[in-house]
Backbone as CSV, one residue per row, in Angstrom:
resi,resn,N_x,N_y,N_z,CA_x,CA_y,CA_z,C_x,C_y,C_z
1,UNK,279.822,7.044,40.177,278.387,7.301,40.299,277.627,6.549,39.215
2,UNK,276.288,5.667,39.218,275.541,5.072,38.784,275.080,5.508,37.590
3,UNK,275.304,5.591,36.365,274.452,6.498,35.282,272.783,6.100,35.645
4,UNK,272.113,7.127,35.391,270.712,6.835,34.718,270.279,5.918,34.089
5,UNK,269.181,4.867,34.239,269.264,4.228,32.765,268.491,4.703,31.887
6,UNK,268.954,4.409,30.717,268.466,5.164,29.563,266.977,4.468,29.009
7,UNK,266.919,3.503,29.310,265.312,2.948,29.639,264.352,3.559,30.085
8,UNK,264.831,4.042,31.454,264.126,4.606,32.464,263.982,5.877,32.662
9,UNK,264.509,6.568,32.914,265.111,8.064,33.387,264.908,8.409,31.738
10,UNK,265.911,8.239,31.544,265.669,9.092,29.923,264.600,9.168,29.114
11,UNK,263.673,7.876,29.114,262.671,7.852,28.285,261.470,8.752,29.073
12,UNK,261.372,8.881,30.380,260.778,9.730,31.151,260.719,11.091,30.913
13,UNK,261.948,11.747,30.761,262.115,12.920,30.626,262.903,13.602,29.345
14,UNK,262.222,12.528,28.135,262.470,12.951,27.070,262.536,14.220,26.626
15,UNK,263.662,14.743,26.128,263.843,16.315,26.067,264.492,17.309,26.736
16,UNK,265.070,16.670,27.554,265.373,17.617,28.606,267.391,16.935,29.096
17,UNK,268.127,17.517,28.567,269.707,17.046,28.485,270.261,17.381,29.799
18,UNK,270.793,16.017,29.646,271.780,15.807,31.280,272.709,16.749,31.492
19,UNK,272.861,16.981,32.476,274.227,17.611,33.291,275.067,17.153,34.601
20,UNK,275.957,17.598,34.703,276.170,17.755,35.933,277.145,18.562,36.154
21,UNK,277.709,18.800,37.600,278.507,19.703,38.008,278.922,18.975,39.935
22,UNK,280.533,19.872,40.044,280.903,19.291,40.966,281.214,20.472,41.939
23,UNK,280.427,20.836,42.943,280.561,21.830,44.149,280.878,20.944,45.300
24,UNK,281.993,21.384,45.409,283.077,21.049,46.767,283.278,19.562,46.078
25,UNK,283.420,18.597,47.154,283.648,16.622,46.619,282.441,16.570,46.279
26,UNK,281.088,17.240,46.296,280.002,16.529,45.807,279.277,16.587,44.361
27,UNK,279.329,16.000,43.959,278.470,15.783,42.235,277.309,15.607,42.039
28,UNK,276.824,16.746,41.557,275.353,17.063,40.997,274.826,16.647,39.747
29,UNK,273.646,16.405,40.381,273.591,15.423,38.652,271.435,16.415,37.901
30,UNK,271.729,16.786,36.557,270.539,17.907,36.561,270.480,17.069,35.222
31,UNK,269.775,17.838,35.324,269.135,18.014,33.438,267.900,19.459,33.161
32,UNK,268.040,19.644,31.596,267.418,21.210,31.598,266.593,20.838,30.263
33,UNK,265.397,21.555,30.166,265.219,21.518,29.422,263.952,22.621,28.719
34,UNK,263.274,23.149,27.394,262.230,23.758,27.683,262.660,25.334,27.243
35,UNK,262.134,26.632,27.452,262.458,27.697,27.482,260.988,28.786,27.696
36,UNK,261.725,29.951,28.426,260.867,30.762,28.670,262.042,30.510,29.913
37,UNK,260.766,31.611,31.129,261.590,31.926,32.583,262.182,30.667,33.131
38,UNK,263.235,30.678,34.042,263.439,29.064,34.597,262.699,29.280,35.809
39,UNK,262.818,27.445,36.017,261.984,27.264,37.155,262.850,25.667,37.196
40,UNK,263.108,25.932,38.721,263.551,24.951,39.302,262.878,23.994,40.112
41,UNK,262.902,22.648,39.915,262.055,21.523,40.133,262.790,20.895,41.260
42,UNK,262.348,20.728,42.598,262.853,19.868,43.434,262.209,18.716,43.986
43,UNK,262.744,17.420,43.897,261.793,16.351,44.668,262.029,15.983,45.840
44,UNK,260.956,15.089,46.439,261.051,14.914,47.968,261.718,13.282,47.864
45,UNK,261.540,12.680,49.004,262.205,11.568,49.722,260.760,10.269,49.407
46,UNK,261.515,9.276,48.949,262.870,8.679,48.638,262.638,8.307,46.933
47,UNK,262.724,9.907,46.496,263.037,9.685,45.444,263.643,10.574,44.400
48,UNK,263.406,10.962,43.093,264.550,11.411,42.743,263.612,12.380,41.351
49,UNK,264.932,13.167,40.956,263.842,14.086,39.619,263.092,13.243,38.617
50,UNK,263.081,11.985,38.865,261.923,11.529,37.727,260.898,11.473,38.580
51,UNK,260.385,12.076,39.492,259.257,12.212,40.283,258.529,13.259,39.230
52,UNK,259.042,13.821,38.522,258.164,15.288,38.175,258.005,14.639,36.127
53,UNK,257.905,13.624,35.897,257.916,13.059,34.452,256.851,13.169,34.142
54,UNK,255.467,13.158,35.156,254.424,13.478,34.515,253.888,15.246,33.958
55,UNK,254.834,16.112,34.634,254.183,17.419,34.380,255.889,18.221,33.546
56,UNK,257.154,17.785,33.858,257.977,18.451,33.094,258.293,18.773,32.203
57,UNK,257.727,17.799,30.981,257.762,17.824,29.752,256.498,19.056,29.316
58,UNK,255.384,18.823,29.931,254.169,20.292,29.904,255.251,21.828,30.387
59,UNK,255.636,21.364,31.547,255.726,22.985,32.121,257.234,23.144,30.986
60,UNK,257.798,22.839,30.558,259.336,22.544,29.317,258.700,23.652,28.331
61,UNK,256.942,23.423,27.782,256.760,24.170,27.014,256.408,25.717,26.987
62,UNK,256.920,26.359,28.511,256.417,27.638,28.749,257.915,28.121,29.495
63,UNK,258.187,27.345,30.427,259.643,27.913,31.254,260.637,26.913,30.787
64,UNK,262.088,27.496,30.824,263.084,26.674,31.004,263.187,25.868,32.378
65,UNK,262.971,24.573,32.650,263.066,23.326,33.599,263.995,23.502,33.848
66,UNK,264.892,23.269,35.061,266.103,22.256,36.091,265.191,21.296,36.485
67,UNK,265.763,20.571,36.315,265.654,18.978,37.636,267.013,18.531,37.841
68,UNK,267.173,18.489,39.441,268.217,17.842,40.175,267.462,16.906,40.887
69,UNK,268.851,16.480,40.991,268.753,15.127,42.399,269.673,15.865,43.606
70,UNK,268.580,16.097,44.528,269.147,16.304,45.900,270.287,15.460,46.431
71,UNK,271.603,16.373,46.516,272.557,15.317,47.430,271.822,13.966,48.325
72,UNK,272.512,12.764,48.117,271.930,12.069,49.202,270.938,11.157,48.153
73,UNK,270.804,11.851,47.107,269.064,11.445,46.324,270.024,10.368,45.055
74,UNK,268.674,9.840,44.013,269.067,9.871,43.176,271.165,9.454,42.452
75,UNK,271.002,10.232,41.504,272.320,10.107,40.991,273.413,11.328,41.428
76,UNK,273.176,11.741,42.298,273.913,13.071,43.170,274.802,11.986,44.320
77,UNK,275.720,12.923,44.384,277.162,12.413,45.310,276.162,12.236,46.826
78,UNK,276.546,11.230,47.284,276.094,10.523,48.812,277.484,11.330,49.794
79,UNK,277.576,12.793,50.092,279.216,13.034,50.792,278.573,12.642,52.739
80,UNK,280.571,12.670,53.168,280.021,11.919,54.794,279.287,12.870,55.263
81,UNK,278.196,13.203,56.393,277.170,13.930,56.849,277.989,14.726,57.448
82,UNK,279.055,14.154,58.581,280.273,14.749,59.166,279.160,15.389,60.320
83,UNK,279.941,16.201,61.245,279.797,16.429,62.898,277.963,17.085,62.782
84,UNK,276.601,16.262,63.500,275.499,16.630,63.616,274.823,16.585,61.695
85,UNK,275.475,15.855,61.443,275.010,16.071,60.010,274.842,17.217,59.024
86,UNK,275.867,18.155,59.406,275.968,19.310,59.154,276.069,19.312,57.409
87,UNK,276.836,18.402,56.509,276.590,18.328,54.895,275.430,18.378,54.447
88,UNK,274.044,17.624,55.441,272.916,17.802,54.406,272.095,18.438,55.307
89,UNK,272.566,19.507,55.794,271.687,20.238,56.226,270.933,21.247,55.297
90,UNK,269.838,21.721,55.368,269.145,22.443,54.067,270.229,23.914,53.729
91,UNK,270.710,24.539,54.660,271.172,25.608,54.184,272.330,24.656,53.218
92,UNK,273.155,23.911,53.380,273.942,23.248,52.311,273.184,22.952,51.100
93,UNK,272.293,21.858,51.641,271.354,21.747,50.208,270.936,23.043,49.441
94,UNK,270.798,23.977,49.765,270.318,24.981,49.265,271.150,25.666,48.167
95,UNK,272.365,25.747,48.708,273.530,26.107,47.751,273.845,25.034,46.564
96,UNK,273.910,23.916,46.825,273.683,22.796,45.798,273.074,23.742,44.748
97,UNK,271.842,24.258,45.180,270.794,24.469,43.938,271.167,25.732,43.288
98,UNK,271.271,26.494,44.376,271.751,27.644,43.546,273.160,27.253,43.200
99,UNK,274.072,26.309,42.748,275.341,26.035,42.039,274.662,25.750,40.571
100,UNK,273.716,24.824,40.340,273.306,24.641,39.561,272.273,24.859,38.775
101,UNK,271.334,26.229,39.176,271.151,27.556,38.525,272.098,28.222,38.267
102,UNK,273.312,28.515,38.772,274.452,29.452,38.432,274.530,28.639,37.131
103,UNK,275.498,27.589,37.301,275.835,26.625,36.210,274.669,27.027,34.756
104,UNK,273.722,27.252,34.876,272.230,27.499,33.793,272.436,28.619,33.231
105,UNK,273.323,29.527,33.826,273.515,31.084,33.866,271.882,31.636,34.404
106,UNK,271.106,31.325,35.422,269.992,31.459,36.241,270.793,32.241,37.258
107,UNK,270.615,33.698,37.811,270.976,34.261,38.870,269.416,34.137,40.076
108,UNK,268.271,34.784,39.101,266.706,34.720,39.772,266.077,33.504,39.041
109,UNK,265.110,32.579,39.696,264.297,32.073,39.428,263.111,31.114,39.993
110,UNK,262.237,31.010,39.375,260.755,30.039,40.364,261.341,29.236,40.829
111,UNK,260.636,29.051,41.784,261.086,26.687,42.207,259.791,26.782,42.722
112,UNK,259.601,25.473,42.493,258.551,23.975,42.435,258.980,23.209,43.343
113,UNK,259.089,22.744,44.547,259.492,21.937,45.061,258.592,20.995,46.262
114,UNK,258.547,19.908,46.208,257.793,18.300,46.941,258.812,18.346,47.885
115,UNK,257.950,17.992,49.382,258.598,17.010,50.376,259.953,17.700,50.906
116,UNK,260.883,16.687,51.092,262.201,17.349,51.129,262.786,18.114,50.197
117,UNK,262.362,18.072,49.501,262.799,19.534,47.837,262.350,20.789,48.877
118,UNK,260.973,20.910,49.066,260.479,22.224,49.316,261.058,22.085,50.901
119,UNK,261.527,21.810,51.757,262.510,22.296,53.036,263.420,22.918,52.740
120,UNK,264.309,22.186,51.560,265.347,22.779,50.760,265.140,24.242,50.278
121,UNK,263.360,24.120,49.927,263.491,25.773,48.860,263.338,26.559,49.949
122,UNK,262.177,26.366,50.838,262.269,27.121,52.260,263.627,27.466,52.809
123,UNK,264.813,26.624,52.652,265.567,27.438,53.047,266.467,28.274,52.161
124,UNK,266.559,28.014,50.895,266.886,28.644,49.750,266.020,30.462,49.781
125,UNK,265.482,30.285,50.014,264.400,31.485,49.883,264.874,32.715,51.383
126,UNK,264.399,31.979,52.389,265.500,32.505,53.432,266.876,32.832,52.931
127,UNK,267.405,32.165,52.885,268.697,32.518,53.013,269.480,33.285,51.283
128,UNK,268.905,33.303,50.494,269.189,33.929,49.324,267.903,34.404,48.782
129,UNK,267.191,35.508,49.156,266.478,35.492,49.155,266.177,36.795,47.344
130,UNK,267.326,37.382,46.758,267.300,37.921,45.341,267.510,36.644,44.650
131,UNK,267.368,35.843,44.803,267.854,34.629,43.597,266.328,33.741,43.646
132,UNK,265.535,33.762,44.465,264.262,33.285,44.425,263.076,33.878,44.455
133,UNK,262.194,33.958,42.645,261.654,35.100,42.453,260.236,35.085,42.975
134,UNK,259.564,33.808,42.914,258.549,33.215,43.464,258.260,31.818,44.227
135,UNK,258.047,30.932,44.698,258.196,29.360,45.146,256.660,28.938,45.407
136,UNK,256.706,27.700,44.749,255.283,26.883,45.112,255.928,25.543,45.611
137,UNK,255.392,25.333,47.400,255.593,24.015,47.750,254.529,23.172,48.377
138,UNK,254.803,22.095,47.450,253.980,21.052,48.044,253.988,20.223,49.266
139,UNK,253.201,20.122,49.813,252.621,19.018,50.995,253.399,19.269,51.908
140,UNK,253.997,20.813,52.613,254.477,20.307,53.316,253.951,21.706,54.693
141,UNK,254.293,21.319,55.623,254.253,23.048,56.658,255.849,23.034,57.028
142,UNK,255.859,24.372,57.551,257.684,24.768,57.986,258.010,23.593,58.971
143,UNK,258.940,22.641,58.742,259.617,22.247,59.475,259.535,21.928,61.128
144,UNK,259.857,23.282,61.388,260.213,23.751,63.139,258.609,23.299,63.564
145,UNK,257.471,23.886,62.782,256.104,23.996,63.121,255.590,22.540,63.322
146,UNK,255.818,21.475,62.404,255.763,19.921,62.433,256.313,19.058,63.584
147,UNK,257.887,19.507,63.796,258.052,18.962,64.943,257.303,19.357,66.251
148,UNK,256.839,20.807,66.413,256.708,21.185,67.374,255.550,20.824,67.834
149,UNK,254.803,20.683,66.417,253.094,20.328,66.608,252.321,18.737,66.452
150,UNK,253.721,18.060,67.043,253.772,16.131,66.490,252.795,15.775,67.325
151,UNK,251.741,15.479,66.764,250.562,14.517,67.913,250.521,13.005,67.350
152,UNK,249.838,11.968,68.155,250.173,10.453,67.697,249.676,10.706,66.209
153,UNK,248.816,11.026,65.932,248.653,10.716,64.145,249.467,11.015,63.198
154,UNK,250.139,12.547,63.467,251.414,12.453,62.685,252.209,11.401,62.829
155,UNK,252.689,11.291,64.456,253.362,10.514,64.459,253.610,8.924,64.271
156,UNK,252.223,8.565,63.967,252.217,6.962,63.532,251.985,7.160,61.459
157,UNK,251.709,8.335,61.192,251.968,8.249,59.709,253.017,8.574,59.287
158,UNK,253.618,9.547,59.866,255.266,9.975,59.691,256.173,9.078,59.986
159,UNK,255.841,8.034,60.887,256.992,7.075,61.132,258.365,7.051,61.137
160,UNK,258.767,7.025,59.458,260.223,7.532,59.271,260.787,8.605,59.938
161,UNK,260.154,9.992,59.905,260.471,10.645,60.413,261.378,10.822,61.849
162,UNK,260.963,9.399,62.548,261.577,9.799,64.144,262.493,8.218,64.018
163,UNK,261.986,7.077,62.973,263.312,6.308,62.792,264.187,6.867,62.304
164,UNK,264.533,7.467,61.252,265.222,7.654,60.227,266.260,8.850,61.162
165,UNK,265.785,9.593,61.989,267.082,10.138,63.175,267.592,9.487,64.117
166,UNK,266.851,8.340,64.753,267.621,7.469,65.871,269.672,7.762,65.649
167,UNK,270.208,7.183,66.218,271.647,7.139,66.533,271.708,5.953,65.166
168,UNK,273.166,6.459,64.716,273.818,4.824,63.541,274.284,4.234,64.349
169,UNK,274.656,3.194,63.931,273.993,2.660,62.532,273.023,1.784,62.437
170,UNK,272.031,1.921,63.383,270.657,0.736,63.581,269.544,1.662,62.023
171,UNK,269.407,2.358,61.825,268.190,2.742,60.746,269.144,2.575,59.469
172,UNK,270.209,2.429,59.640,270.973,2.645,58.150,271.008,0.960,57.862
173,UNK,271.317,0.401,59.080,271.507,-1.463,58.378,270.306,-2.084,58.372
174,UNK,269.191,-1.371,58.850,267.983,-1.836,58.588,267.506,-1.790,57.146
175,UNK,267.895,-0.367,56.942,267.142,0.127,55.218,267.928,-1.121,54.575
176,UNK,268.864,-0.591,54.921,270.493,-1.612,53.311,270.090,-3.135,53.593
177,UNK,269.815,-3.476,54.812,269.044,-5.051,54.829,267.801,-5.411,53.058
178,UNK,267.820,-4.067,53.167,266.240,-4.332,52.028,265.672,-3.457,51.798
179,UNK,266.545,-1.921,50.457,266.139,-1.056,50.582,264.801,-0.881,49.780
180,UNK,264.458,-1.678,49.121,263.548,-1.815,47.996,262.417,-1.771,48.480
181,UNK,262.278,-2.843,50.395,261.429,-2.638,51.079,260.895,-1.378,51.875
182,UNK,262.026,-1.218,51.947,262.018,0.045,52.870,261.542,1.331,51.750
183,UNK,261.229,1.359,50.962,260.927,2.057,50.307,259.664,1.933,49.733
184,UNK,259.501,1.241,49.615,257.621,0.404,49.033,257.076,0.851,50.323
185,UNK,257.291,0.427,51.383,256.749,0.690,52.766,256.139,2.042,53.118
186,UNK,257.346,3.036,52.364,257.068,4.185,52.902,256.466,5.196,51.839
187,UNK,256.229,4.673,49.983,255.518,4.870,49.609,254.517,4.626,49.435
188,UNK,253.982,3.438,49.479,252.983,2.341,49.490,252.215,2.939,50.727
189,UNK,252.612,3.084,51.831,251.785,3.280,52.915,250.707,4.065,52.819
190,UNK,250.706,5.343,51.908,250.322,6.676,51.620,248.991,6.344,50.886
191,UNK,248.138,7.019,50.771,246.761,7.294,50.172,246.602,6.457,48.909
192,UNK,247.190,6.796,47.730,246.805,5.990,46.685,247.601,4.422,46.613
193,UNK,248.746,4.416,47.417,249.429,3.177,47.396,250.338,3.210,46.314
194,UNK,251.198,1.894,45.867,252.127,1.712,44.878,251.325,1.885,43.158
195,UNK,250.129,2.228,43.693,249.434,2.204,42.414,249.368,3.749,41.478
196,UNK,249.579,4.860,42.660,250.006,5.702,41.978,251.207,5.867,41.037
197,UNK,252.194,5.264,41.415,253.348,5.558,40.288,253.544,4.725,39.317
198,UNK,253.956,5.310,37.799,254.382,4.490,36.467,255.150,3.511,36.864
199,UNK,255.326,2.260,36.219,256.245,1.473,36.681,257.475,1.504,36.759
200,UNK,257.883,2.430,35.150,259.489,2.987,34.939,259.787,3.831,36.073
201,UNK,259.166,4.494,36.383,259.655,5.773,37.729,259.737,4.755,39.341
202,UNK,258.970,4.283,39.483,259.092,3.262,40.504,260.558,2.305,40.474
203,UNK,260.497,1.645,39.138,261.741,0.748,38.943,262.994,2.142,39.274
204,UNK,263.391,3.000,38.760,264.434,4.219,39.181,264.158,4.616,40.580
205,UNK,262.905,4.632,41.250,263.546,4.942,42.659,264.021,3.711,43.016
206,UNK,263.880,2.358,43.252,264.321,1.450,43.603,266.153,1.387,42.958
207,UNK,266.026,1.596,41.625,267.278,1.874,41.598,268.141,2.769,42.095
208,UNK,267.696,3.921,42.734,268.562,4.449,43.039,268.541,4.415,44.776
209,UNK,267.805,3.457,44.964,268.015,3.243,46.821,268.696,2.615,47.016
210,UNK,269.299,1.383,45.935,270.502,0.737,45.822,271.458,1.019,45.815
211,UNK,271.363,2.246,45.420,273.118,2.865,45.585,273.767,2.515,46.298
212,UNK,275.179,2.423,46.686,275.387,2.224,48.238,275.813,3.514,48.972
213,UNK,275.462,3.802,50.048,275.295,4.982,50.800,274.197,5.565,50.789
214,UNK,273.439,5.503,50.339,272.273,6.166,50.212,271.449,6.151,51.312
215,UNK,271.646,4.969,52.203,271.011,4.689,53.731,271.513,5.983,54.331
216,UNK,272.498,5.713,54.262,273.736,6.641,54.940,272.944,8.053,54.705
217,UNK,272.810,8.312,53.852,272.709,9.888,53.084,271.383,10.462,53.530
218,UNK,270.266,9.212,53.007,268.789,9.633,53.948,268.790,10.010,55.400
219,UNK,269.358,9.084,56.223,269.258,9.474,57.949,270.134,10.642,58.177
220,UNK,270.761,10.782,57.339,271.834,12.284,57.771,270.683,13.429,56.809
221,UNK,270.074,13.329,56.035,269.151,14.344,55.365,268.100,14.397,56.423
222,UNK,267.735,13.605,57.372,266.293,13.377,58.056,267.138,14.032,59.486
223,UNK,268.213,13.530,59.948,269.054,13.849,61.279,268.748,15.585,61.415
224,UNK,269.661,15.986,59.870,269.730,17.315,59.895,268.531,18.307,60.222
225,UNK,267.169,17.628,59.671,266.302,18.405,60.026,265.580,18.407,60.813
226,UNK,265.805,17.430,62.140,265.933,17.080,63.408,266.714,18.182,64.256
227,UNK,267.466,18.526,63.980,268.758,19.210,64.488,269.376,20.624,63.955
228,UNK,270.531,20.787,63.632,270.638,21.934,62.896,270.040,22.344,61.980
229,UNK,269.382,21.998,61.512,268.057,22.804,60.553,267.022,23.557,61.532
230,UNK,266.809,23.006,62.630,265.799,23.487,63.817,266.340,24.985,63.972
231,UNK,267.870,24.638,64.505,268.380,25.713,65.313,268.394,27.234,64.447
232,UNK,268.517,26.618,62.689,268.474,27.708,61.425,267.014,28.041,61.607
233,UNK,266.128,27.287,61.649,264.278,28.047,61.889,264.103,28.888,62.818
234,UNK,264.751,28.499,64.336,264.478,29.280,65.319,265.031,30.397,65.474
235,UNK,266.552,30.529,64.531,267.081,31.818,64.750,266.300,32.891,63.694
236,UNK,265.759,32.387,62.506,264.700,33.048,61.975,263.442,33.450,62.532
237,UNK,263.156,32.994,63.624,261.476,33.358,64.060,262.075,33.925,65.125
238,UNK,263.113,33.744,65.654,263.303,35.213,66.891,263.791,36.276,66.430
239,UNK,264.488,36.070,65.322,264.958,37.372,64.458,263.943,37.966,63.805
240,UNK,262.325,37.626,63.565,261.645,37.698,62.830,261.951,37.885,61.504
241,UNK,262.713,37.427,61.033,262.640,37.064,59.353,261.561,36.351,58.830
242,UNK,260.747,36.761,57.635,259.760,36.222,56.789,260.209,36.346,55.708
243,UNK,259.684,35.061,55.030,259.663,35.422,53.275,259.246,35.610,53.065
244,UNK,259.478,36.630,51.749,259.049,38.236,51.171,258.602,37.501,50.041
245,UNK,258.990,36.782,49.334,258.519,36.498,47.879,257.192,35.924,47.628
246,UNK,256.631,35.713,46.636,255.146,34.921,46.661,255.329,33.884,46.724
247,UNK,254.384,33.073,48.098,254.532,31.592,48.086,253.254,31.006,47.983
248,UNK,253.015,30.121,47.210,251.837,29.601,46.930,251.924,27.582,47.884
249,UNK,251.030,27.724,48.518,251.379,25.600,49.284,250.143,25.396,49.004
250,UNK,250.283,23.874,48.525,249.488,23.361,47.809,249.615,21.704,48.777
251,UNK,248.480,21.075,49.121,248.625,19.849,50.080,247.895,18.908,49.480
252,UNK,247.683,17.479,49.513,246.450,16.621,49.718,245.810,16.473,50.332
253,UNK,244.428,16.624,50.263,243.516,16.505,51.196,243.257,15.433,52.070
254,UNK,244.080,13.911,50.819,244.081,12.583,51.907,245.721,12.302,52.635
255,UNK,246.252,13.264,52.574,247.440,13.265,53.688,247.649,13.433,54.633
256,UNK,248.449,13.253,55.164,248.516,13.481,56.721,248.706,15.067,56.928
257,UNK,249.763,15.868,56.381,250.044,16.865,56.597,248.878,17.760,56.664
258,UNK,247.733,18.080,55.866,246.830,18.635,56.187,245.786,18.450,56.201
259,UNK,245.580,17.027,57.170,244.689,16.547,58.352,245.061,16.907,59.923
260,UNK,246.514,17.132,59.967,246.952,17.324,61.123,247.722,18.752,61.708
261,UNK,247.890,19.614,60.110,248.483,21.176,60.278,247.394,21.568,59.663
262,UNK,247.484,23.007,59.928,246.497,24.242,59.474,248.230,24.518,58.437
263,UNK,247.841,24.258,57.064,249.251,24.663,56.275,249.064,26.232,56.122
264,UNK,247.893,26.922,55.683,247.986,27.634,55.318,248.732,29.066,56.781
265,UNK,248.172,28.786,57.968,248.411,29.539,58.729,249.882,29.380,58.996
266,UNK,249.976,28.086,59.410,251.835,27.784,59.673,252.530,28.935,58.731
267,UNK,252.406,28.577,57.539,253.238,29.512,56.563,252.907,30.786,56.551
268,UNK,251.752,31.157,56.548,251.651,32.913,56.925,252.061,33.388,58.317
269,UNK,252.683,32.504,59.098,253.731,32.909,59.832,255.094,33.279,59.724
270,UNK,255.480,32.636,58.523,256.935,32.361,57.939,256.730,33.202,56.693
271,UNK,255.591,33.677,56.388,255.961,34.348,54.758,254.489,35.757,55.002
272,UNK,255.103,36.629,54.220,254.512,37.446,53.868,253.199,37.536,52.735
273,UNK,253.181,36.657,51.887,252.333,36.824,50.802,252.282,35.051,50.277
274,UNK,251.009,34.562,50.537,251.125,33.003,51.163,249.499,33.062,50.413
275,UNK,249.234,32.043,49.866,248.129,31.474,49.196,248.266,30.134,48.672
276,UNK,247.343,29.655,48.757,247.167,28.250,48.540,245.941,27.229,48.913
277,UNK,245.655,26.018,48.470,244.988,25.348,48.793,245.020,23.344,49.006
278,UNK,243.769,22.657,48.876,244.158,21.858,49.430,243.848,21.212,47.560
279,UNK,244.464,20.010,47.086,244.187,19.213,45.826,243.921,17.408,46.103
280,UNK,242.557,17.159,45.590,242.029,15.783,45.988,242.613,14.611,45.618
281,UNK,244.203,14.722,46.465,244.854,13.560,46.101,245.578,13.443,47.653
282,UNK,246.649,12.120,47.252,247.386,12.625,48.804,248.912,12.897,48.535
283,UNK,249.654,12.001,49.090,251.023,13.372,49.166,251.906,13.321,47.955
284,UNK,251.600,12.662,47.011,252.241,12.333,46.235,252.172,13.230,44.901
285,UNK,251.512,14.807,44.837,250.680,15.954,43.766,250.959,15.559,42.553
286,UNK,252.730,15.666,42.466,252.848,15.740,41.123,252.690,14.417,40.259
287,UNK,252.662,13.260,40.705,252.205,11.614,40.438,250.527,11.707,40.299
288,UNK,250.223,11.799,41.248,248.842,11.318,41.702,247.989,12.299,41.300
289,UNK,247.920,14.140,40.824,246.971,14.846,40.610,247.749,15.854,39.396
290,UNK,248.537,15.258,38.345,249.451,16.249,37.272,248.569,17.251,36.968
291,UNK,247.606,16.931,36.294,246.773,18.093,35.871,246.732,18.921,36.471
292,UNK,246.191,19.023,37.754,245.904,19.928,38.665,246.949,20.572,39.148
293,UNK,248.289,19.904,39.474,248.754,20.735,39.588,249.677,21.661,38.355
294,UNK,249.489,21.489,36.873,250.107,21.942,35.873,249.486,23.143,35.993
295,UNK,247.647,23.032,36.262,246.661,24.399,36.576,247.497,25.513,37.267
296,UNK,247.772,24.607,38.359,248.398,25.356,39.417,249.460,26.555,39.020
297,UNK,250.590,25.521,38.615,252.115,26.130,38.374,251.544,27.427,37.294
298,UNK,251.077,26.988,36.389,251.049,28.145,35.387,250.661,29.392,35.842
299,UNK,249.473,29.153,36.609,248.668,29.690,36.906,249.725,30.869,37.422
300,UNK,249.973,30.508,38.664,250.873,30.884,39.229,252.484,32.101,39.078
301,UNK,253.096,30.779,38.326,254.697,31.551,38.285,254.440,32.020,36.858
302,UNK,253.418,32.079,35.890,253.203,33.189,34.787,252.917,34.547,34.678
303,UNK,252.590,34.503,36.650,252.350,35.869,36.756,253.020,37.084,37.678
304,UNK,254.384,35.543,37.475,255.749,36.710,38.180,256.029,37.659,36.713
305,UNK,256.369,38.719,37.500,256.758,39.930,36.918,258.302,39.540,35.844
């Protein structure tokens, strides 16, 4: 596995000491740092825990931080997806995280989680639901509700979304043709452009799209929630299961997601105690609007019990 570079990554998240840990063949790669309650930091696609460099070192000075790299992500094990992509399906991902809260000696705690992070906590929360005491997620609505509610505008801004499941290996030799592109493309496309991110954090996602497998690892993370991740939502909404804990969603106003979902209602379908609003940036919160959302977090998980 690729170390970090210490240029990059490290000088980012000054303060905060590496880890890792190995659940089942796959290798987790964290770092902790900070003290007070923990709170677990998850990032979205296609990139990795130095997504959160502008606000971790702030929130370090009130809670104890995790940052991982989502299997598939980053410096975390790329394992085979195997039958329907069943390895990165979120209930898997989910356990990832709680391995490495265990690992923290963390039994309960917050999460923070962007993009594909917060699918992950959504299902973390479901499915272990004493180990997650509160959750704030960004930019996103439930899953099941997105696919179900795809009109052309999602679907010509989401794009990836319906490449990135096609059949292999046509989206995987496309990315690895030029993942650097394929990645500018799909950040760049978005509201503020390549201009939102530091250059060091930019240079590390590019590094870590290089990995090799990592093509591999994205379309089986995107497959899964195409697929058996669906079938895990739907057996929750006929079972009527909701989450019980406080969830706070927080969106950009110049994103797609809530130009084209009602976020707040989607989720007060799926959760019991749901608040939130919209922040004048687009999907990118913790890059593009730190302040606001540092307001946020504190605000927030300071006033779990």
């Amino acid at each position: 596995m690729p170390r970090p570079s210490a240029t990059q990554n490290d000088r980012m998240l000054d303060g905060f000491e590496r880890f890792g840990l190995r659940r089942g063949e796959v290798r987790l790669a964290a770092r902790r740092g900070g003290r007070g309650q923990p709170l677990l930091l998850l990032h979205g696609h296609p990139q990795s825990q130095a997504m959160w460099h502008r606000v971790a070192g702030r929130l370090a000075e009130d809670f104890t931080v995790v940052l991982m790299d989502l299997r598939g992500y980053g410096d975390s094990g790329r394992p085979d997806p195997g039958p329907g992509s069943v390895a990165y399906s979120k209930r898997e991902m989910a356990l990832d995280a709680l391995a490495v809260m265990r690992e923290c000696g963390f039994e309960r705690f917050g999460v923070l989680a962007h993009d594909r992070g917060a699918r992950l906590a959504h299902r973390l929360a479901a499915d272990h639901p004493a180990a997650v005491s509160r959750m704030m997620l960004l930019d996103i609505a439930p899953t099941l509700a997105m696919y179900e509610g795809t009109g052309e505008a999602f679907a010509r801004a989401y794009w990836h979304w319906f490449f990135l499941i096609q059949p292999p290996p046509l989206p995987e030799a496309l990315i690895d043709s030029d993942p650097v592109r394929y990645l500018r493309s799909v950040m760049g496309s978005r509201h503020a452009g390549l201009a939102a991110f530091a250059p060091e954090a930019l240079a590390e996602y590019e590094r870590c799209i290089r990995i090799p497998g990592t093509a591999h690892a994205i379309c089986a993370d995107y497959r899964a929630s195409a697929g058996i991740d669906l079938e895990h939502d739907r057996a929750d909404v006929a079972a009527g299961r909701r989450l019980a804990q406080p969830l706070r969603v927080l969106w950009g106003e110049h994103g797609a997601v809530g130009r084209n979902f009602d976020v707040l209602a989607l989720w007060r379908e799926r959760a019991a105690d749901v608040t939130g609003r919209s922040l004048p940036c687009g999907h990118y919160i913790a890059e593009e609007a730190p302040a606001l959302l540092l307001d946020q977090t504190h605000s927030f998980f300071r006033s779990q019990p």
